[in-house]
C-alpha positions as CSV (number, residue, x, y, z in Angstrom):
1,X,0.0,0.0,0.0
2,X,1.8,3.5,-1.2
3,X,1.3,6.2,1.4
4,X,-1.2,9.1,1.4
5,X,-3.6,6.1,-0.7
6,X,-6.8,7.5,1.5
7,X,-6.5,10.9,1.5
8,X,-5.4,11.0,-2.5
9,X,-8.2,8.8,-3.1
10,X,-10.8,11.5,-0.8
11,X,-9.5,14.6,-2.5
12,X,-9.3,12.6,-6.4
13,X,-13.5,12.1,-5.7
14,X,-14.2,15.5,-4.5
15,X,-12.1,16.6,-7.3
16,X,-14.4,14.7,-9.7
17,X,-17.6,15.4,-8.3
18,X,-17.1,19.2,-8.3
19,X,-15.3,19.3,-11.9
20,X,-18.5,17.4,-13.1
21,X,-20.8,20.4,-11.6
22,X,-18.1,22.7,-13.1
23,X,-18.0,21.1,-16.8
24,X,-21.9,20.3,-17.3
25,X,-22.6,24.2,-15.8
26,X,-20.2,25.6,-18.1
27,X,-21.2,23.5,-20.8
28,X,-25.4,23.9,-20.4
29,X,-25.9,26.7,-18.8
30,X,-27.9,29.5,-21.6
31,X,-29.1,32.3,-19.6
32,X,-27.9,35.9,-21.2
33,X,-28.7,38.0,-24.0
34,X,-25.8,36.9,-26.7
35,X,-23.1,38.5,-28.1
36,X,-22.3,42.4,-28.1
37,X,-19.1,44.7,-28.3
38,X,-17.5,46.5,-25.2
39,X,-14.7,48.5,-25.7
40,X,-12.0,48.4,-23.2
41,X,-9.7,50.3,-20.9
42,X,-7.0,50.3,-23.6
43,X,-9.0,51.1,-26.5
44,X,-10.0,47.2,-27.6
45,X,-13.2,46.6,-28.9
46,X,-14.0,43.2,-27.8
47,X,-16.8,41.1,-28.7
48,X,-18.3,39.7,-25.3
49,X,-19.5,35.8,-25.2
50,X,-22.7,37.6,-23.2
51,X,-24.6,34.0,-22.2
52,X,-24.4,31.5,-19.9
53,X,-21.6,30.7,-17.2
54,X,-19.0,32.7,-19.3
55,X,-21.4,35.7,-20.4
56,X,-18.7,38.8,-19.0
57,X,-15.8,36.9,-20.8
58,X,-15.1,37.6,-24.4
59,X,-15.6,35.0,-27.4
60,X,-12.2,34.0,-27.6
61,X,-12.3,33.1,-24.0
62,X,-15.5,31.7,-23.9
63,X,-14.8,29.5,-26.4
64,X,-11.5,28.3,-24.7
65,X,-13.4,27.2,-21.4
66,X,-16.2,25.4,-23.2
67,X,-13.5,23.2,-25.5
68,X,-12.2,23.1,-21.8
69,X,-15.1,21.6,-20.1
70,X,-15.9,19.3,-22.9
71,X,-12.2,17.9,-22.5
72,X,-12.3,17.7,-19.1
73,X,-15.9,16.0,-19.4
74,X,-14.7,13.4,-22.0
75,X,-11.3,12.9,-21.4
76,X,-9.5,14.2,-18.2
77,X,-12.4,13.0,-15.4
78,X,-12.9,9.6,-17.2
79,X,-8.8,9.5,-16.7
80,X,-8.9,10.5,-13.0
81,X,-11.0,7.8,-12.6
82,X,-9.7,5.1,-13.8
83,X,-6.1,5.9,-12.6
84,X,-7.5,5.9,-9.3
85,X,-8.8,2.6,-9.7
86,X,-5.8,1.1,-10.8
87,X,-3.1,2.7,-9.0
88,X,-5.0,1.6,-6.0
89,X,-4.9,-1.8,-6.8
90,X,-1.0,-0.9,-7.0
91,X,-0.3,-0.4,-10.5
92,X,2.5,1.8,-10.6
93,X,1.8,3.2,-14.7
94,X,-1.4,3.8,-13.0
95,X,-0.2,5.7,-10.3
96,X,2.1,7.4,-12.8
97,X,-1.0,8.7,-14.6
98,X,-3.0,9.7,-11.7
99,X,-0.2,12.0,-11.5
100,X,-0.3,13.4,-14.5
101,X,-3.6,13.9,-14.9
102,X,-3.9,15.4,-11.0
103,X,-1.3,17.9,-13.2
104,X,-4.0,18.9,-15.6
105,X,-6.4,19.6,-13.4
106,X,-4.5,21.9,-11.1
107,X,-3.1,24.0,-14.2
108,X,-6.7,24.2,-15.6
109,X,-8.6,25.2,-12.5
110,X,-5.8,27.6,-12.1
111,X,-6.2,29.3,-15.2
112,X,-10.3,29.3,-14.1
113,X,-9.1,31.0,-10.6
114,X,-7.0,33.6,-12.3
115,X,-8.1,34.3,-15.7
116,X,-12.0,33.6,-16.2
117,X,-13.7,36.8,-15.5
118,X,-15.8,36.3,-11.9
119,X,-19.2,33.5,-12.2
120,X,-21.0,32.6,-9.7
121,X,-18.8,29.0,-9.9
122,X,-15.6,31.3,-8.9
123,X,-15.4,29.3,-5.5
124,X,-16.1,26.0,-6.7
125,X,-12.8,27.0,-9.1
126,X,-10.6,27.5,-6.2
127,X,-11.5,24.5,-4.4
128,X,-10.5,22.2,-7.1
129,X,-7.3,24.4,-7.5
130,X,-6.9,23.6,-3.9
131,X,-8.0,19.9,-3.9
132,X,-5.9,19.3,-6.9
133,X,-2.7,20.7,-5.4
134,X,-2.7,18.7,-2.4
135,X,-3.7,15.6,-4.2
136,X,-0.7,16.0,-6.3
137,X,1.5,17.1,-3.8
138,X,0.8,13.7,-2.0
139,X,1.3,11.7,-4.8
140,X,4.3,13.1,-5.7
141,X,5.7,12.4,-1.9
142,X,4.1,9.1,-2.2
143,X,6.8,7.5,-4.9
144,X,10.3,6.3,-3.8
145,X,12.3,8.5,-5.8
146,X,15.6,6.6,-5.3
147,X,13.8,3.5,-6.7
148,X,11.6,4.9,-9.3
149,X,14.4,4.5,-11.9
150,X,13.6,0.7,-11.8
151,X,10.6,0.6,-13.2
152,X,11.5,1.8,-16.3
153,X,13.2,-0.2,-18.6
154,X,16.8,0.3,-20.0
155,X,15.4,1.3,-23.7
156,X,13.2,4.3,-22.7
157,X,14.7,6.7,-24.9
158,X,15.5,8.9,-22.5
159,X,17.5,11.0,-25.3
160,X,13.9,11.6,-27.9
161,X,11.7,12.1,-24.5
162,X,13.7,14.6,-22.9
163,X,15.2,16.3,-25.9
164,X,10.9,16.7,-26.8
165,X,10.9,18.1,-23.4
166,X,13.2,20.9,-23.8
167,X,12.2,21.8,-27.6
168,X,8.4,22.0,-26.1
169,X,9.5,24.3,-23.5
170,X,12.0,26.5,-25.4
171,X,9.0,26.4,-28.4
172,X,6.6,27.9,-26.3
173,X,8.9,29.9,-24.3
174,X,9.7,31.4,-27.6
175,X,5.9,31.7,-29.0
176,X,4.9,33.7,-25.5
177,X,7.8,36.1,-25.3
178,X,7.3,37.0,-28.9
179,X,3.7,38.0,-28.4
180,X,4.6,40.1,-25.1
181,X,7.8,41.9,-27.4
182,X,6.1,44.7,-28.5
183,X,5.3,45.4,-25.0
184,X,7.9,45.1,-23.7
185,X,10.1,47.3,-25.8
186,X,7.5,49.7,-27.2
187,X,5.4,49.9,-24.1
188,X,1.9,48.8,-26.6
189,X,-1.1,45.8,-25.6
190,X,-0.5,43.3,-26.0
191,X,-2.6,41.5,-29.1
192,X,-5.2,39.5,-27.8
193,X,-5.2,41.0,-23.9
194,X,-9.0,42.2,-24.9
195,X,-10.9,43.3,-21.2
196,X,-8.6,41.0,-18.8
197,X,-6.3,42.5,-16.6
198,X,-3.0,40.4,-17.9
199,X,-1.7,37.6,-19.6
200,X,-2.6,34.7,-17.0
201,X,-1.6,31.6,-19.3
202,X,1.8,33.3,-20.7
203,X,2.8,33.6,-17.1
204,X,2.0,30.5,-16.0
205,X,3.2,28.6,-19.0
206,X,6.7,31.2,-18.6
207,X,7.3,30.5,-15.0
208,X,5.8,27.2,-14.2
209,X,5.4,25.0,-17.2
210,X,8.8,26.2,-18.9
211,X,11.2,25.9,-16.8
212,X,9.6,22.4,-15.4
213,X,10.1,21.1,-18.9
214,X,14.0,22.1,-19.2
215,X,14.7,20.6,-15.7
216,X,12.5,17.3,-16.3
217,X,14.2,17.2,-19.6
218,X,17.4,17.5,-18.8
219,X,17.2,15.2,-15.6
220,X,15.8,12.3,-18.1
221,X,18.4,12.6,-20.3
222,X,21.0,12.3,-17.5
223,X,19.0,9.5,-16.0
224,X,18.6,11.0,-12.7
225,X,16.1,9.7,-10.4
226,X,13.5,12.6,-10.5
227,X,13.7,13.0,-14.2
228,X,11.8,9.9,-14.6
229,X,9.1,11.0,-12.4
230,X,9.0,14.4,-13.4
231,X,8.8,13.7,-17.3
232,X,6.1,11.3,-16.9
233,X,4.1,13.7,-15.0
234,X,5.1,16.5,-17.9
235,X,3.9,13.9,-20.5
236,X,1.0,13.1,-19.5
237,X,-0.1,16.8,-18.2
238,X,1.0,18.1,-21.5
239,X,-1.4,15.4,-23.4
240,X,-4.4,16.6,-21.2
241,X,-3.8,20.2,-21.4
242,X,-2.7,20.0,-25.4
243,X,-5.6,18.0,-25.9
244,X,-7.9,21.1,-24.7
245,X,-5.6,23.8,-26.3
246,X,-6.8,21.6,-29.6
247,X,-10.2,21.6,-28.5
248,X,-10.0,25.3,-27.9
249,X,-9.0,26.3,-30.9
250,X,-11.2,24.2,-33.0
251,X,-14.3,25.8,-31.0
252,X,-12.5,29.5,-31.2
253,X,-12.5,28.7,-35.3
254,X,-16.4,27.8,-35.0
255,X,-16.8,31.3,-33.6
256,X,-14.6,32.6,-35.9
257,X,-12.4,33.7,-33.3
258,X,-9.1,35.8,-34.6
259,X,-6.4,33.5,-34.1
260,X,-1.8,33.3,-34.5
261,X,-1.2,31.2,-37.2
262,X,1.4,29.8,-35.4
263,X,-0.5,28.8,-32.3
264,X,-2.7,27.0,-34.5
265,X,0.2,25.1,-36.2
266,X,2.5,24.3,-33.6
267,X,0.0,23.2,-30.3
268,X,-2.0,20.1,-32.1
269,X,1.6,19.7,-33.5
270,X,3.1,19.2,-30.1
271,X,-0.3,17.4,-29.0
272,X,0.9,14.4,-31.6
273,X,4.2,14.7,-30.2
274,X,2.9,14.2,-26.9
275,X,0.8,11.0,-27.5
276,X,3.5,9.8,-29.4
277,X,6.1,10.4,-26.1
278,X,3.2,9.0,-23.8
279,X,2.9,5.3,-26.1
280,X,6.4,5.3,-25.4
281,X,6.6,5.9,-21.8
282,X,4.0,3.6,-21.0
283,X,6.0,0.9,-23.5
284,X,8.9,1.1,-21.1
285,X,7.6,1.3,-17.6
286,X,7.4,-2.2,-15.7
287,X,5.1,-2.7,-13.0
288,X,8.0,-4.5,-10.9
289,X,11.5,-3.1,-9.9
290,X,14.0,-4.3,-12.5
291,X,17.1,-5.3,-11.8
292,X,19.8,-2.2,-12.9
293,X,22.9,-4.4,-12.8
């Protein structure tokens, strides 16, 4: 029995009951008027979603949190679930995705916390953030970090999985400092800021995501203990959350949402990538120590 199995396994349910309320409220709930234009503090006219839970946030962000709560629905609570399952019958890939997907959750509900303009869900929102930090930080103290190397087997190729690590995060690294540039050195809006106050996912992806990628990265590729366990967590979190960046940006095309080229190229890019990485971690973990002699 791996430590903390109870109380992960409390705050996983609680996580999936309230993300349930959260997606299907998000995704049915029609009450508003429709669209209309606002203009805003720095002279953007911005076309406001103006129904249902998201009705004060614009189209493009609207359309983000609904691709959000449909992924979530489909994909990342169905996930939660069954890693649950398994990894308390002591599967360790299980356990291994758990983690991951606990990753997802916490950067999602974040984003909510931070970035969605205030709903009446706003609380709800910070307890999953809150649920899904501790859950994670237990599972992540749960896993023997100077044996985890032995569950993965000698042909991981820790060179391809580590090297995709730090190309993901010097790719996007790249991709959000070119779109803050011009205000940076001109002092000008960013594109895309619209009514918010400031680039929530930039920052998060700039001083969380980033530099987690380079450090898991580089640690896999030097075969150090925590590499292993950090990359598989990066895997699988960045399958999750690329699979609802895809999402978003097919629904944001539907509403014929303004979009960078590049974004649209490059993120279901990196979401094959990921899947790709993710067959091949799961390939080489073994549910049993294996010998390293």
């Amino acid at each position: 029995m791996w430590k903390f199995k109870r109380t992960v396994s409390l705050l996983v349910i609680c996580v999936t009951i309230l993300a349930l309320v959260a997606c299907l409220v998000g995704l049915f709930s029609t009450d508003g008027s429709g669209q209309y234009e606002f203009k805003s503090i720095n002279g953007e006219t911005v076309k406001i979603y103006g129904k249902g839970l998201y009705k004060n946030d614009s189209v493009s962000v609207a359309s983000q949190g609904i691709a959000s709560d449909f992924v979530t629905l489909i994909i990342g609570i169905p996930m939660l679930l069954i890693s649950l399952y398994f990894s308390n019958r002591n599967s360790f890939r299980a356990k291994i995705l758990l983690t991951g997907t606990l990753g997802y959750f916490l950067y999602t509900y974040m984003s909510y916390v931070f970035l969605w303009m205030y709903n009446r869900l706003f609380i709800v929102y910070v307890i999953l953030m809150a649920l899904s930090l501790y859950a994670f930080i237990l599972l992540m103290m749960s896993f023997d970090i100077e044996k985890i190397s032995t569950h993965f087997k000698k042909k991981l190729p820790v060179r391809l999985l580590g090297g995709f690590q730090i190309f993901i995060a010097c790719a996007i690294g790249l991709l959000w400092l070119g779109k803050i540039a011009t205000s940076i050195f001109e002092g000008a809006v960013p594109v895309g800021l619209e009514h918010y106050t400031t680039l929530v996912i930039q920052g998060m992806d700039l001083g969380i995501v980033v530099p987690t990628a380079l450090l898991s990265g580089i640690l896999l590729i030097s075969r150090k203990p925590f590499g292993y366990l950090l990359s598989s967590v990066i895997i699988i979190k960045g399958i999750t959350m690329l699979t609802a960046i895809s999402a978003m940006i097919i629904n944001m095309a539907l509403h014929s949402v303004e979009m960078n080229l590049a974004e649209v190229i490059i993120f279901p890019l990196f979401n094959l990538l990921a899947i790709i990485s993710l067959v091949l971690l799961m390939k080489n973990i073994s549910e049993n120590p294996l010998s390293k002699k």
